[in-house]
C-alpha positions in Angstrom: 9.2 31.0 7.0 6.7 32.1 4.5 4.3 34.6 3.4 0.7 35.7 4.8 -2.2 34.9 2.1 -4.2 37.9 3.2 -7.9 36.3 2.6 -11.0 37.5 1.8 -14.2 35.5 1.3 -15.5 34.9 -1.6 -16.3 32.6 -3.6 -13.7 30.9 -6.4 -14.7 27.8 -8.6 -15.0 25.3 -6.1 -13.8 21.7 -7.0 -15.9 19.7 -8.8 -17.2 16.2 -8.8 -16.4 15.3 -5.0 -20.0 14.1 -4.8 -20.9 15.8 -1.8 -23.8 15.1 0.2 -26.1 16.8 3.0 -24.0 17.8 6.1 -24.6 20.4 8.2 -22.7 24.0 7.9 -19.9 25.0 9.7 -17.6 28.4 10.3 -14.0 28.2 9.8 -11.3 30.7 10.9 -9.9 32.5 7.3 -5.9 31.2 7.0 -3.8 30.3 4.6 0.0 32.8 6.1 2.8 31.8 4.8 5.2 32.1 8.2 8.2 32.4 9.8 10.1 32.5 12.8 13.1 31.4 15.7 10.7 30.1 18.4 12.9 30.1 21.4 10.2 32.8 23.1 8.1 32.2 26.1 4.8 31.6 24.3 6.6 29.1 21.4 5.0 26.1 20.8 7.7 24.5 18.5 10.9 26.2 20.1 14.5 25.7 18.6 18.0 26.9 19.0 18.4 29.6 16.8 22.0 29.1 16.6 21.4 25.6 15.4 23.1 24.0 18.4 19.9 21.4 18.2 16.4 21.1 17.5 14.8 20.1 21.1 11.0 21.2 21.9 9.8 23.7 24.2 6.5 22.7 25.3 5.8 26.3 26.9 2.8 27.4 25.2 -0.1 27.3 27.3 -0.7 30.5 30.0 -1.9 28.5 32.5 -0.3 25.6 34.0 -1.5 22.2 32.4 -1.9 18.7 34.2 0.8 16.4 33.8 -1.6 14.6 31.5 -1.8 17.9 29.4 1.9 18.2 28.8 2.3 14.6 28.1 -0.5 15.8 25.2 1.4 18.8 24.1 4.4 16.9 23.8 2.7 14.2 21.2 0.7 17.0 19.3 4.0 19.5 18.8 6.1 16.1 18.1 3.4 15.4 15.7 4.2 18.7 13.8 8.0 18.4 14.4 8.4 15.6 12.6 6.3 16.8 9.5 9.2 19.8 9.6 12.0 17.3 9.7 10.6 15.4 6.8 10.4 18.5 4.8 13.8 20.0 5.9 15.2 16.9 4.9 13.9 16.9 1.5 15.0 20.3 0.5 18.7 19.2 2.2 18.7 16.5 -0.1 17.7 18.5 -3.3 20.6 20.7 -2.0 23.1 18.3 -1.7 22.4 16.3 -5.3 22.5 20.3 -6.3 19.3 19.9 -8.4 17.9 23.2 -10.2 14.4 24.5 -8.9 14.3 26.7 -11.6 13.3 24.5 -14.7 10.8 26.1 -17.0 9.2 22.6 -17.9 10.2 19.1 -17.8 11.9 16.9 -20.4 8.5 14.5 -20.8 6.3 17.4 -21.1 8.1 19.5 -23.9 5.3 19.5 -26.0 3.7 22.6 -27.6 0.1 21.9 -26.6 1.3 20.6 -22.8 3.5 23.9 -22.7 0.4 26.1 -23.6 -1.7 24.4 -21.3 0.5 25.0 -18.3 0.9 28.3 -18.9 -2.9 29.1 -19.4 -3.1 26.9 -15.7 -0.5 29.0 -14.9 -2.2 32.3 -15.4 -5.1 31.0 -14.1 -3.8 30.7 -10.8 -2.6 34.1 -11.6 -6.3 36.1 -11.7 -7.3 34.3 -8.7 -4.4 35.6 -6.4 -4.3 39.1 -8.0 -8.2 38.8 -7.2 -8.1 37.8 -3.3 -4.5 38.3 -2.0 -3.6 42.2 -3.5 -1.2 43.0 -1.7 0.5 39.6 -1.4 0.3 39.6 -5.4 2.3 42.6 -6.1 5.0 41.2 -3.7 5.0 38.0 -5.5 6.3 39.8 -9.2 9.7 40.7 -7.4 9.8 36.1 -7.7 11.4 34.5 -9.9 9.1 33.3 -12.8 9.0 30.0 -11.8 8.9 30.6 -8.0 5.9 33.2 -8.3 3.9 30.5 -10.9 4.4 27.8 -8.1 3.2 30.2 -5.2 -0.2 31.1 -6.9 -0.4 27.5 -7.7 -0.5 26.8 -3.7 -2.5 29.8 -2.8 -5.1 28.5 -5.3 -5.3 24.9 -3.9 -5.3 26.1 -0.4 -8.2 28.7 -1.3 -10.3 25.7 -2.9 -9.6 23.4 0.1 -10.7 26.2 2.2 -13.9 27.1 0.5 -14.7 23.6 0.6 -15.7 24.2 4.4 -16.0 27.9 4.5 -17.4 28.3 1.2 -21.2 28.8 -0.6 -21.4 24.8 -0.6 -20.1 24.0 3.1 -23.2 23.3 4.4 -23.0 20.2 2.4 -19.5 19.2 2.9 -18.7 15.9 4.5 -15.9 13.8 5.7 -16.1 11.6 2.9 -16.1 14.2 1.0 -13.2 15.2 2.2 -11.5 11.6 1.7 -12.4 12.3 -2.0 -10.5 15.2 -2.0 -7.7 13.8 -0.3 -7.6 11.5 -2.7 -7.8 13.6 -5.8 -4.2 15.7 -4.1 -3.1 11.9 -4.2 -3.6 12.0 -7.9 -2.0 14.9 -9.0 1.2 14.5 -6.6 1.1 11.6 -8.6 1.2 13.2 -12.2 -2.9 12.9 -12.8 -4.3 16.2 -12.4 -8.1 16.5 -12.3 -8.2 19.7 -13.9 -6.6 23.3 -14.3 -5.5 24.2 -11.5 -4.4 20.8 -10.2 -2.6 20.8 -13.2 -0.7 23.7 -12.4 0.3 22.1 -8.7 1.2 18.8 -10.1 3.3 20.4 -12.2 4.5 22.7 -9.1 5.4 19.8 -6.7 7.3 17.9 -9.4 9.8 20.8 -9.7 10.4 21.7 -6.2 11.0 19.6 -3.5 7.5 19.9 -1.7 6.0 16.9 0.8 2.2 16.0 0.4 2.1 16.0 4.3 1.8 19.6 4.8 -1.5 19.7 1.9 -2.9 16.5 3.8 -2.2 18.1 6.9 -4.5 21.1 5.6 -7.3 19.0 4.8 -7.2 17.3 8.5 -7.8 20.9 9.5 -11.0 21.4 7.6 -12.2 17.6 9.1 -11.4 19.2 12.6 -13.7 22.4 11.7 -16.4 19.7 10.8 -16.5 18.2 14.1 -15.1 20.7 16.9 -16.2 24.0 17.9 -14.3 24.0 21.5 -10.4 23.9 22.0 -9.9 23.0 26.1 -5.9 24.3 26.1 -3.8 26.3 23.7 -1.7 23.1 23.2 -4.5 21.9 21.3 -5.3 25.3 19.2 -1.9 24.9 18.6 -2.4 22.0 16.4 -5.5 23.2 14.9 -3.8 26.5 14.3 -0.8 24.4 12.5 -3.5 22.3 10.3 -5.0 25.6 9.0 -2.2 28.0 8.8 1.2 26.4 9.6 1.0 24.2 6.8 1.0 26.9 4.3 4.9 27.8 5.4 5.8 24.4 4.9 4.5 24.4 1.1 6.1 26.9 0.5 9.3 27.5 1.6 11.0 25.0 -1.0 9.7 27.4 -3.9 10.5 30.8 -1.8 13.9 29.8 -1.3 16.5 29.8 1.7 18.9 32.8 1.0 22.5 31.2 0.1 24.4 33.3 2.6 21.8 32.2 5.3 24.0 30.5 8.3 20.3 29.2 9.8 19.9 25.5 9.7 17.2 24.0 7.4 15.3 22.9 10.3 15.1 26.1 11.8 13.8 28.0 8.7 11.0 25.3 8.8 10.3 25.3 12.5 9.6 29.6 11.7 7.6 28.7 9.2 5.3 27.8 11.7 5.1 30.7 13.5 4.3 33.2 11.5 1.1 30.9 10.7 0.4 30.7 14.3 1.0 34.4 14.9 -2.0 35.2 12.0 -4.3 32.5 13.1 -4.7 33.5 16.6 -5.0 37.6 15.5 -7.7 36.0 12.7 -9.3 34.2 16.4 -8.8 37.5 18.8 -10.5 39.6 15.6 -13.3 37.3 14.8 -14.6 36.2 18.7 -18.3 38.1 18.0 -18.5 36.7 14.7 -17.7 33.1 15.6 -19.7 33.5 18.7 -22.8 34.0 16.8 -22.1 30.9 15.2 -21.7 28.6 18.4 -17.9 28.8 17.9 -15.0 29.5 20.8 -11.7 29.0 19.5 -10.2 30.5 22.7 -8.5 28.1 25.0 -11.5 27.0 27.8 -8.3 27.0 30.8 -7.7 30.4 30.1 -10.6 31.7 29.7 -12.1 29.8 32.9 -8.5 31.0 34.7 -9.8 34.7 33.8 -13.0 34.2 35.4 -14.6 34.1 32.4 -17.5 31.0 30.4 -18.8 30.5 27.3 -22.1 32.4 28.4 -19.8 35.5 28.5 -18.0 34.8 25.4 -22.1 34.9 23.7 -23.5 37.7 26.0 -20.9 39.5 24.1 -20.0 42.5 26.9 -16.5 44.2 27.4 -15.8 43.9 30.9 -12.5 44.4 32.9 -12.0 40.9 33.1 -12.4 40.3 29.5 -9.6 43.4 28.9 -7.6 41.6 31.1 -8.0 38.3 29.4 -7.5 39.7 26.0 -4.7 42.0 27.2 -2.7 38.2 27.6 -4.2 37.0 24.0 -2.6 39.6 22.1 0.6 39.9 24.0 0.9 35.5 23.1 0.3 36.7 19.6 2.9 39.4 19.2 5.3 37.5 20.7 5.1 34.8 17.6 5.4 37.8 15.5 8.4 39.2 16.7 10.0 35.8 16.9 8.3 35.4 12.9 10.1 38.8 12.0 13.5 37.4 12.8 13.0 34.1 10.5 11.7 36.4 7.4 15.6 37.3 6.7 16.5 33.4 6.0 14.5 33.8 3.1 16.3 34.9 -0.5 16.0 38.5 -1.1 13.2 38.3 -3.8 10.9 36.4 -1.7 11.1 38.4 1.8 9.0 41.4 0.4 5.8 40.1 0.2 6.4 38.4 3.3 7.4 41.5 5.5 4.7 43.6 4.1 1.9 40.8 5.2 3.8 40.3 8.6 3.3 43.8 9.1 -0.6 44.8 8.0 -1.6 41.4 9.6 0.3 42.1 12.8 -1.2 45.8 12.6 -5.0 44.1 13.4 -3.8 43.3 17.0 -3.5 47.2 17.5 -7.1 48.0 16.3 -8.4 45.4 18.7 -6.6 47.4 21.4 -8.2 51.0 20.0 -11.6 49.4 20.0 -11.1 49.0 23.6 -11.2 45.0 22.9 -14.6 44.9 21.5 -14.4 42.0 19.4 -17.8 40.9 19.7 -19.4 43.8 18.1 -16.8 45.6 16.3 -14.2 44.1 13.6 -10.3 45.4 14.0 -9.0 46.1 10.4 -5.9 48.0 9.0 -6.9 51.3 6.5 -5.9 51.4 3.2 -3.4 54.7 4.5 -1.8 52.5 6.9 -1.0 49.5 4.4 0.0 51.5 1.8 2.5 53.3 4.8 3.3 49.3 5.5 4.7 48.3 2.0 8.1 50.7 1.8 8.6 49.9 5.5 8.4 45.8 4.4 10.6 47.0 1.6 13.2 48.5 3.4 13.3 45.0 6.0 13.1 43.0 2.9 16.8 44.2 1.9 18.4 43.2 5.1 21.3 40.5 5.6 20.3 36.8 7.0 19.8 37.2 10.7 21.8 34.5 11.2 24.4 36.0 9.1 24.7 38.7 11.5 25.3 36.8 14.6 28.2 34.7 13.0 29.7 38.0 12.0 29.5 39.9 15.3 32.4 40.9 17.3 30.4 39.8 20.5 30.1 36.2 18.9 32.7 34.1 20.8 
């Protein structure tokens, strides 16, 4: 489970000497949701036993059927992502077990006045940029801790960069090696060698909280995907893509939200709805952004389904609401809600202090799907967005969700519970 970094575009110091070189430009889909979820639906990719009776798959995510070849696929990409949740479960268990304190100001080796300054001015750099792009998002992060609300603008300012690296003013010159160089540079400062400020502030981040590099490496695959592929045949693989780019954001940052103590969900399972919510807001960022992408030579919809519906890429560019593209869409959006309502249930794992933000992003994000659907599912011509009535209407609603017990706390204590 996590939160939704509610993007905007725009550009935000991009990272310096990567040495980049002539490339050619590429679109991506905006990301960066924290998420969350128990995907035992239907349309889960990642499904577990919300009663923590296990942790098997539930390849079930495509809306067509899929060759045996296909599901062999799906198995190995969602396996892929499975074990990157174990590995980061099992760190936080561990951290749990030795009972080690996430909430240390600043470590022993670094109690230096000048170090401590520097931190803090990284710190509050990270800061300006989230209250800048992610508003909403921001206020909900003040209800943190100190030290949990530092680290989480820490993340949302590395994942901006690494997405404006691709998606950016300069992204017409990105390439893969520069890419490798970046890579390499979140190498260095898991390490302890931060290249500047705001690495500084993650390095510092990741050695006080029991965060994996796989999830931020994962990210950057993402951005090398966007570099090379503009069709996805199946949802098993927009799946994955949707994991790389949005998916990965939960599993930074669930260590520094926090699992509520009287949570009776397993460690696993918090992860494995961390994923959802990112896949719930990456497809509602695809289903708002098909005209816009389509102008770029860009269909992240699933080629099966669309071919299933009767519809081609030549339709997807011609750009005209027909029944069969309602029809198709209708399906879309109904895949989508169902990851948020299975992300809606996970958000309660989370400590108190953390679920705010969470629920109030869940909510205005999920509210996008809706405008589609009062636009009559033009999406190639107009773009769904939530008012500023309606979110401010979202935030005491988020609020009031925010202040409810552990799901899973509530199915251990009911009557009906055998």
């Amino acid at each position: 489970m996590a939160v939704v970094f509610l993007r905007t575009f725009s550009h935000v110091e991009l990272p310096t000497g990567l040495g980049v070189s002539e490339g050619r430009p590429c679109r991506r889909k905006q990301r960066w949701r924290l998420c969350s979820l128990y995907a035992d639906s239907k349309y889960a990719c990642a499904g577990f036993d919300p009663e923590g009776n296990g942790n098997n798959l539930a390849i079930r995510s495509s809306l067509v059927a899929s060759t045996a070849a296909e599901a062999a696929a799906a198995v190995s990409s969602e396996q892929r992502v499975y074990d990157v949740v174990l590995k980061q479960a099992a760190l936080v268990k561990e951290q749990m077990r030795v009972g080690s304190a996430v909430s240390v100001e600043v470590k022993p080796d670094l109690a230096v006045p000048e170090t401590v300054y520097l931190l803090r001015e990284a710190y509050d750099r990270c800061r300006e940029v989230c209250a800048e792009y992610a508003k909403t998002f921001y206020l909900g992060t003040l209800l943190m801790t100190p030290e949990r609300r530092r680290a989480i603008w820490a993340i949302y300012v590395w994942c901006r960069r690494t997405d404006e690296l691709v998606d950016g003013p300069n992204a017409s010159h990105i390439t893969p090696s520069a890419l490798d160089r970046w890579e390499s540079r979140l190498e260095d400062l898991f390490a302890g060698r931060p290249y500047d400020m705001f690495d500084a502030a993650l390095s510092d981040t990741v050695s006080k909280f029991p965060v994996d590099i796989q999830p931020f490496k994962d990210m950057i695959e993402g951005m090398r995907l966007d570099l090379k592929k503009s069709r996805y045949k199946n949802f098993d693989e927009l799946y994955l893509y949707c994991y790389y780019v949005a998916g990965t954001v939960g599993l930074m940052s669930v260590p520094v939200m926090g699992i509520a103590p009287e949570s009776e969900a397993t460690t696993e399972s918090v992860y494995n709805a961390a994923l959802a919510l990112g896949i719930a807001n990456q497809l509602t960022n695809i289903l708002r952004d098909v005209g816009e992408d389509a102008r770029r030579g860009r269909i992240y919809l699933p080629q099966d389904e669309l071919a299933q519906a009767g519809l081609s890429d030549e339709d997807v560019f011609k750009g005209k609401v027909t029944d069969k593209w309602r029809n198709f869409m209708k399906k879309q959006i109904k895949r989508a809600r169902m990851f948020f309502q299975e992300a809606e249930k996970g958000v309660t794992e989370l400590s108190q202090a953390s679920r705010w933000p969470v629920f109030a992003s869940l909510l205005l994000y999920s509210q996008i799907l809706d405008e589609i659907e009062k636009n009559d599912y033009d999406n190639f011509t107009k773009r769904a967005y939530v008012s500023k009535v309606k979110k401010l209407a979202a935030l005491p609603i988020a609020y009031g969700k925010s202040l409810v017990r552990p799901l899973s706390q509530q199915r251990q204590s009911s009557p009906l519970k055998s």
